[in-house]
C-alpha positions as a Markdown table, in Angstrom:
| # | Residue | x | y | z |
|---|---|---|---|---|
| 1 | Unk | 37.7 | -133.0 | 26.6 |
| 2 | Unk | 35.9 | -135.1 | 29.0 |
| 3 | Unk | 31.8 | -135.0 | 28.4 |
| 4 | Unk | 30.8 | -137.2 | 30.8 |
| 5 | Unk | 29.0 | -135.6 | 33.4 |
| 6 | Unk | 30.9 | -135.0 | 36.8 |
| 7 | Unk | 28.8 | -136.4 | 39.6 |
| 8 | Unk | 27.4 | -133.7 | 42.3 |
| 9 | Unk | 28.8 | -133.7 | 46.1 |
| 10 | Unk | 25.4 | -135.3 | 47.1 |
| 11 | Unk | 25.5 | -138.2 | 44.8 |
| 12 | Unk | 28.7 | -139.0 | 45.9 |
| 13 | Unk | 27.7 | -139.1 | 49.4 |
| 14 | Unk | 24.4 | -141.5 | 48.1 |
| 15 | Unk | 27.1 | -143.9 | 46.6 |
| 16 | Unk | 29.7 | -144.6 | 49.8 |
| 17 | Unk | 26.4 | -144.7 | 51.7 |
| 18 | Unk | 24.8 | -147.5 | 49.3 |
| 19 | Unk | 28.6 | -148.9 | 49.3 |
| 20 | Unk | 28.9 | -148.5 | 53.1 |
| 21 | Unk | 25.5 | -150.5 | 53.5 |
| 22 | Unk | 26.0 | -153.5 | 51.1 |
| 23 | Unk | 29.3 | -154.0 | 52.6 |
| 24 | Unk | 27.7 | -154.3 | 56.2 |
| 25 | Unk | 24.8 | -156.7 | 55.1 |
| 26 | Unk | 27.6 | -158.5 | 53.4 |
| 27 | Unk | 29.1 | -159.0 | 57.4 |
| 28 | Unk | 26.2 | -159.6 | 59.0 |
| 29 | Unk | 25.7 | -162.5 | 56.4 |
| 30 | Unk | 29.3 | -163.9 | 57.0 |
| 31 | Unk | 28.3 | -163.5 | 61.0 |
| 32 | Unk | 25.1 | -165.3 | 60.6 |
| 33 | Unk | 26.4 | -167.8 | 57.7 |
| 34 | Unk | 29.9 | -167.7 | 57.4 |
| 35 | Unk | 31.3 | -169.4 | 53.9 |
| 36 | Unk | 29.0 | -168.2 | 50.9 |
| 37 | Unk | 29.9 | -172.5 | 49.9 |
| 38 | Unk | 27.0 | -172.8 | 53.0 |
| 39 | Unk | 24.5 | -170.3 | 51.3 |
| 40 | Unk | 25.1 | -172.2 | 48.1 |
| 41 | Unk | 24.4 | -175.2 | 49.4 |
| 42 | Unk | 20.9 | -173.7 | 50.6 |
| 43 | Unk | 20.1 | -172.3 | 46.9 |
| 44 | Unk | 20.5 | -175.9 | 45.8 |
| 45 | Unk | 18.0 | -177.3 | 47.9 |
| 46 | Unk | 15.5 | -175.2 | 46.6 |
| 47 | Unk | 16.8 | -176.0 | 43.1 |
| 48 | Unk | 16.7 | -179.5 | 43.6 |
| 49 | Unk | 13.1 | -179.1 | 45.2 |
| 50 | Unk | 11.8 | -177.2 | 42.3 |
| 51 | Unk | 12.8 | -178.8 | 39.5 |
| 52 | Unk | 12.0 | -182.5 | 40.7 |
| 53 | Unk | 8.5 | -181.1 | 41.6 |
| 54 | Unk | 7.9 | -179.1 | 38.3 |
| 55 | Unk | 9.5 | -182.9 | 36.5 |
| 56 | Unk | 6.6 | -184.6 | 38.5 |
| 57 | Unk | 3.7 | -182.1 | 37.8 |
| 58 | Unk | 4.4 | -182.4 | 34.0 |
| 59 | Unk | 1.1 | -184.2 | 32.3 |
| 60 | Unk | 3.4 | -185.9 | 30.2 |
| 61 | Unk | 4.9 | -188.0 | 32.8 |
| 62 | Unk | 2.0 | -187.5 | 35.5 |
| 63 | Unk | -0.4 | -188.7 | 33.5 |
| 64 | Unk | 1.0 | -191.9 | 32.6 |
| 65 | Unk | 1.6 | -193.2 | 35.9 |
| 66 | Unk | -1.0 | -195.3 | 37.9 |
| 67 | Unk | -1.4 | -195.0 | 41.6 |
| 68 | Unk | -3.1 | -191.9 | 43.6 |
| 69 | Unk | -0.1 | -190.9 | 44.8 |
| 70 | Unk | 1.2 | -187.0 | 43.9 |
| 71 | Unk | 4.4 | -187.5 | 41.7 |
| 72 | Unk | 5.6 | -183.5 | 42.2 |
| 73 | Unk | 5.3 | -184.3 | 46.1 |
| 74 | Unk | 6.9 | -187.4 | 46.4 |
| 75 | Unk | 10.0 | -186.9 | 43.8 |
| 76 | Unk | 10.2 | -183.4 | 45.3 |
| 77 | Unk | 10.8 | -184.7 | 48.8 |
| 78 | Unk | 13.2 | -187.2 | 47.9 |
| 79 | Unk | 15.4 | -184.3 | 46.0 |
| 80 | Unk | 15.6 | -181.9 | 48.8 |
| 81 | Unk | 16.1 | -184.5 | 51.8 |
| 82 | Unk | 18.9 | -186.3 | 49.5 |
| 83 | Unk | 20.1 | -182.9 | 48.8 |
| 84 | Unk | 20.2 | -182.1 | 53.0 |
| 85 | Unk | 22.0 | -185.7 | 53.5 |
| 86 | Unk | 24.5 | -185.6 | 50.5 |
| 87 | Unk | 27.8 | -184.0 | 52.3 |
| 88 | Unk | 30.4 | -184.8 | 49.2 |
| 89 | Unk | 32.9 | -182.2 | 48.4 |
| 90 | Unk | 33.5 | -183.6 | 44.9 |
| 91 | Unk | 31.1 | -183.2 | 41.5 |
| 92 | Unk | 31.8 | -186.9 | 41.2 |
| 93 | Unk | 31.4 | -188.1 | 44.5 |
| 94 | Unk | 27.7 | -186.1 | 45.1 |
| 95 | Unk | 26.2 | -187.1 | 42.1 |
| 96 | Unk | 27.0 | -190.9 | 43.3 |
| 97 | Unk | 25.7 | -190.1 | 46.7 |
| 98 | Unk | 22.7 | -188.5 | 45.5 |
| 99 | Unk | 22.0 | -191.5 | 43.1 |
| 100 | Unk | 21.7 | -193.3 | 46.2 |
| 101 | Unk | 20.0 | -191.4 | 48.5 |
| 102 | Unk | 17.0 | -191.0 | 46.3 |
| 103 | Unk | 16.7 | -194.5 | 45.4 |
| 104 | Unk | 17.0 | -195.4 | 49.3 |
| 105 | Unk | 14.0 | -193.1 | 49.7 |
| 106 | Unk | 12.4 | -194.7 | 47.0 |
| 107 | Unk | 13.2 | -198.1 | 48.7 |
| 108 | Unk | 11.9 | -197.0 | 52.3 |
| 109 | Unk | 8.7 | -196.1 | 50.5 |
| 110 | Unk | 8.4 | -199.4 | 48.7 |
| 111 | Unk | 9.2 | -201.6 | 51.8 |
| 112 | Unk | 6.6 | -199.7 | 53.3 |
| 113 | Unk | 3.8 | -200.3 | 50.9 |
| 114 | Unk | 5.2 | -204.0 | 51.0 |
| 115 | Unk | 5.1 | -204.8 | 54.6 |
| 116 | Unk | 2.4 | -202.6 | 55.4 |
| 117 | Unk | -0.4 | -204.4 | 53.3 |
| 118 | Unk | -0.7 | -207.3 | 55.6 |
| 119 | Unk | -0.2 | -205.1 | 58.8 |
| 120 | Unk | -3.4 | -203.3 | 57.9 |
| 121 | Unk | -5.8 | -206.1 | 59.3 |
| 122 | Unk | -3.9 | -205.8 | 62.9 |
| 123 | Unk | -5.5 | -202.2 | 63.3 |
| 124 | Unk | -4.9 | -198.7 | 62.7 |
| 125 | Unk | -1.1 | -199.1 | 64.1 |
| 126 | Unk | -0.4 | -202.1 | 62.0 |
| 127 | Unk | 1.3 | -200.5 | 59.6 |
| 128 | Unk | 3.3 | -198.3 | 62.1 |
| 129 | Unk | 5.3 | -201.0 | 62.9 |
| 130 | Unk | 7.3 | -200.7 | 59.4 |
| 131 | Unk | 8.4 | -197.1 | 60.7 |
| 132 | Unk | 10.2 | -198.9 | 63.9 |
| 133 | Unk | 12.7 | -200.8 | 61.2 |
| 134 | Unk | 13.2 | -197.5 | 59.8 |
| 135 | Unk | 13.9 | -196.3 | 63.3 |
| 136 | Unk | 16.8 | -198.6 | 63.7 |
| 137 | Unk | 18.2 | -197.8 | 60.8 |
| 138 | Unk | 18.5 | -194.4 | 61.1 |
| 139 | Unk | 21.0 | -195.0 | 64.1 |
| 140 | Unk | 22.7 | -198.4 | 62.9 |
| 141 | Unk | 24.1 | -197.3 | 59.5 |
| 142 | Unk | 25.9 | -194.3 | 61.1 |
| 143 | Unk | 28.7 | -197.1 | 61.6 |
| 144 | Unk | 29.0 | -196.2 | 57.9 |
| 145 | Unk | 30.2 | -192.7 | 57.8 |
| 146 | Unk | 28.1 | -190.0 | 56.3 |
| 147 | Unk | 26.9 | -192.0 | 53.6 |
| 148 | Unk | 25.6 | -194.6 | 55.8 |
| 149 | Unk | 23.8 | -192.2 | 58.0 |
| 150 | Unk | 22.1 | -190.4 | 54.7 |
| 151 | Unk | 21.1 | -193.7 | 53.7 |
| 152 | Unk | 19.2 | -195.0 | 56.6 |
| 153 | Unk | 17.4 | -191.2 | 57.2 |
| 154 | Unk | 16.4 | -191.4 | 53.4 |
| 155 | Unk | 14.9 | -195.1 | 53.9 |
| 156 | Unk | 13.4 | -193.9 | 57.0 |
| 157 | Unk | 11.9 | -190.4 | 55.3 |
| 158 | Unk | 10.5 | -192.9 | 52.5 |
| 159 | Unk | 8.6 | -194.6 | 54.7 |
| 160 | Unk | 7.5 | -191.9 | 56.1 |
| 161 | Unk | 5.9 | -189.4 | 53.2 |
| 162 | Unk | 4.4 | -193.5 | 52.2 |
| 163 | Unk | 2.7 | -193.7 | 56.0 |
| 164 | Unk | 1.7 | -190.3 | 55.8 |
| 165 | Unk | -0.2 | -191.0 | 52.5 |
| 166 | Unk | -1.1 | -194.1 | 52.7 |
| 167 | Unk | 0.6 | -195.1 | 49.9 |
| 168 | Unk | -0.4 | -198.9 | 48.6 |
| 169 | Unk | 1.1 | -201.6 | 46.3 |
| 170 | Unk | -0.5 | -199.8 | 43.4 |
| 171 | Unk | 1.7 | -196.3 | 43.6 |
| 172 | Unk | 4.8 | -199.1 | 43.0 |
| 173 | Unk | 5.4 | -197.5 | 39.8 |
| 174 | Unk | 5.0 | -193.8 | 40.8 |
| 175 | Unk | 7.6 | -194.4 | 44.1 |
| 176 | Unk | 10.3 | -195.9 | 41.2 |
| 177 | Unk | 9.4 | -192.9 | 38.8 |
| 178 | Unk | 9.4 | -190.4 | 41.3 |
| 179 | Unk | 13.3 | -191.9 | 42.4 |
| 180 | Unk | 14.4 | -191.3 | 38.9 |
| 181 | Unk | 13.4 | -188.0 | 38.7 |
| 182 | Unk | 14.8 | -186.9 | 42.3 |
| 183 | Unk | 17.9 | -188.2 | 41.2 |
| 184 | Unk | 17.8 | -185.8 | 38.0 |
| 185 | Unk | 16.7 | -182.8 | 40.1 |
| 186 | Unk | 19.4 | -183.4 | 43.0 |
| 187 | Unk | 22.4 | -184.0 | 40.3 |
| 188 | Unk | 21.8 | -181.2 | 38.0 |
| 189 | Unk | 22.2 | -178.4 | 40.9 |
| 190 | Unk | 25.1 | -179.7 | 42.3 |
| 191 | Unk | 26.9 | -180.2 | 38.9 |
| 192 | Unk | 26.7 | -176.8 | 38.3 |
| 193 | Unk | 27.2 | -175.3 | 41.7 |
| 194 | Unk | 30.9 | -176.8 | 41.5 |
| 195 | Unk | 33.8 | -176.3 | 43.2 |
| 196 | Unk | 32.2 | -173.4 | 45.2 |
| 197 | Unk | 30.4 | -175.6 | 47.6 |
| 198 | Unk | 32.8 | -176.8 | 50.7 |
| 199 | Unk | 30.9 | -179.2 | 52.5 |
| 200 | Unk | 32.4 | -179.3 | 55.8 |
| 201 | Unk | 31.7 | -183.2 | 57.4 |
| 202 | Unk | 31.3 | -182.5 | 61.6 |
| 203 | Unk | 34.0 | -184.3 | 63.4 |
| 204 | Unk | 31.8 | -186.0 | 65.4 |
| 205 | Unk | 29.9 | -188.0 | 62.6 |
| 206 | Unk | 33.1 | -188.1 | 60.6 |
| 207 | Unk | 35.3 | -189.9 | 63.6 |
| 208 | Unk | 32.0 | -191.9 | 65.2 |
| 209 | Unk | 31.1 | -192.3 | 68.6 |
| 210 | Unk | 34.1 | -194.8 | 70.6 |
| 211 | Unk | 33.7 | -198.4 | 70.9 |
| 212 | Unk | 34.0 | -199.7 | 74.5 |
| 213 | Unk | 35.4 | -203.0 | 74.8 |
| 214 | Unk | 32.9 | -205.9 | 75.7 |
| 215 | Unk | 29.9 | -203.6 | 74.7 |
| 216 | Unk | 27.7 | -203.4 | 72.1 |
| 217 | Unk | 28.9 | -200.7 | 69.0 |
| 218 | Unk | 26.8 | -197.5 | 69.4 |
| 219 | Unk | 25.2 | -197.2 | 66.6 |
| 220 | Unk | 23.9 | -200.6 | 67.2 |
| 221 | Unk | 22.8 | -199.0 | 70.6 |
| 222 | Unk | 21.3 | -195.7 | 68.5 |
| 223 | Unk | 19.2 | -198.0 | 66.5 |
| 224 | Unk | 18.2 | -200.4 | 69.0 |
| 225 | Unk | 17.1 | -197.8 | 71.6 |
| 226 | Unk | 15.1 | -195.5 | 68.2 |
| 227 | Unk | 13.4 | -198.8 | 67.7 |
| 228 | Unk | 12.2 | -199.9 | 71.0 |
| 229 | Unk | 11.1 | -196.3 | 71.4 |
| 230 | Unk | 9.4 | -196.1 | 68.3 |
| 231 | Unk | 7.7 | -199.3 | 69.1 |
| 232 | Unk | 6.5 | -198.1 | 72.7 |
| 233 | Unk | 5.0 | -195.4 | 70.5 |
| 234 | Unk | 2.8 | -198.0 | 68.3 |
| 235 | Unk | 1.8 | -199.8 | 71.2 |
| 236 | Unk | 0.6 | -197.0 | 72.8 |
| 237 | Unk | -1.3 | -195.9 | 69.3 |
| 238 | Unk | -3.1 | -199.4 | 69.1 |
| 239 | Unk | -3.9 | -199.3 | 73.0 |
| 240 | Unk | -5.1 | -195.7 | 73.3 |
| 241 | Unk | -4.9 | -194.0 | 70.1 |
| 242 | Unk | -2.7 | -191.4 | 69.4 |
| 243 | Unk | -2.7 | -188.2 | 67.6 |
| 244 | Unk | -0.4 | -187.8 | 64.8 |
| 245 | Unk | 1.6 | -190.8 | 66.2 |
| 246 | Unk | 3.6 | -190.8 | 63.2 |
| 247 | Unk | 5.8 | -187.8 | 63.7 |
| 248 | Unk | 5.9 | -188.8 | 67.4 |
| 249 | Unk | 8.0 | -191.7 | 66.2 |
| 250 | Unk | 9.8 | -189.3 | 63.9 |
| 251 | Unk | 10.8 | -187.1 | 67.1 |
| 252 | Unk | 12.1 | -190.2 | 69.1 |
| 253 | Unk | 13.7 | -191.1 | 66.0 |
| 254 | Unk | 15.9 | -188.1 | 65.4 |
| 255 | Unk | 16.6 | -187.4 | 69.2 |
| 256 | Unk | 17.9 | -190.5 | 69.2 |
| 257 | Unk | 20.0 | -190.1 | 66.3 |
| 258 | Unk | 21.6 | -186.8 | 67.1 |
């Protein structure tokens, strides 16, 4: 004898209608996202984010390091931009690339505070002019493949979130800190996401744009063309002053780029 309780007509009808509407969300997300490898991907950004940010605010580690600078801002940034640049489809091969692309943030941040120092007594655009060799990267190590292009964005972004905060030689220690713990927060997502994540490289950046014979290569161009535009942009800042002249630079930057 059977004592489980036989379902009514009605609640039937509530289950295939709770069925029939998880089943349509489902593809209206495969519409919107196709590839649940791309929705992944998203989760691990904000993984990556939040654990390099909750690393940095931890008073053990916080407290301990000199320099103004906010270590769960700065080691969260460079954890979800390596995580938006990283394109690997292997465990192996995107903790490497991750390795890398935090440290090159790291690096952009700590030529910045290095070059900038000096700058300073030019006037309030001085130190701009460290964003312009960031410019030209961004476009020149494209020539590289994905990796290349992830590198110089990440050494760009570095000096960046440095400009923005006006970093100086004394958050040294911090920048290199706040590498080492990006590169723990970016890692530990991805090693667990797995084989479920499919990054898919566009054709474009995978291939690179053509060379013309008896031309310069284009990336060369890319960079050359972000850098002269990013250095109209400081000019005009130390002639006029500019308003947020900083992400003005970024936009020329990334046009440029893309």
């Amino acid at each position: 004898m059977n004592d489980s309780p036989q379902r009514s007509p009605g609640q039937r009808d509530r289950s295939r209608r709770v069925s029939s509407s998880l089943s349509a969300l489902g593809r209206w997300l495969d519409r919107i996202d196709p590839g649940t490898h791309r929705r992944i991907k998203g989760l691990r950004l904000v993984t990556a984010y939040g654990i390099a940010a909750a690393l940095g605010a931890l008073q053990d580690i916080a407290h301990h390091v000199p320099g103004s600078i906010s270590l769960s801002y700065l080691a969260g940034s460079f954890a979800l931009w390596a995580s938006v640049s990283e394109g690997k489809s292997t465990r192996a091969g995107s903790s490497r690339d991750l390795a890398l692309l935090s440290f090159s943030a790291g690096l952009g941040a700590l030529v910045f505070v290095f070059l900038s120092e000096p700058l300073r007594l030019t006037g309030r655009a001085g130190p701009e002019m460290v964003l312009v060799t960031g410019a030209f990267l961004v476009g020149y190590l494209k020539r590289f493949g994905v990796l290349g292009a992830g590198i110089g964005s990440q050494i760009y972004i570095g000096e960046l979130l440095a400009y923005g905060a006006r970093m100086t030689t004394d958050d040294a220690v911090a920048i290199a800190i706040a590498a080492l713990i990006a590169t723990v927060a970016s890692v530990v997502p991805r090693m667990l996401s797995g084989p479920a994540e499919r990054p898919v490289t566009p054709a474009v950046l995978a291939a690179g744009p053509q060379v013309v014979p008896g031309r310069y290569s284009p990336e060369l161009s890319m960079g050359l063309q972000a850098a002269v535009g990013a250095l109209i942009i400081v000019i005009l800042n130390g002639v006029v002053g500019l308003e947020e002249s900083g992400w003005a630079i970024t936009a020329c930057t990334y046009v440029v780029a893309g």
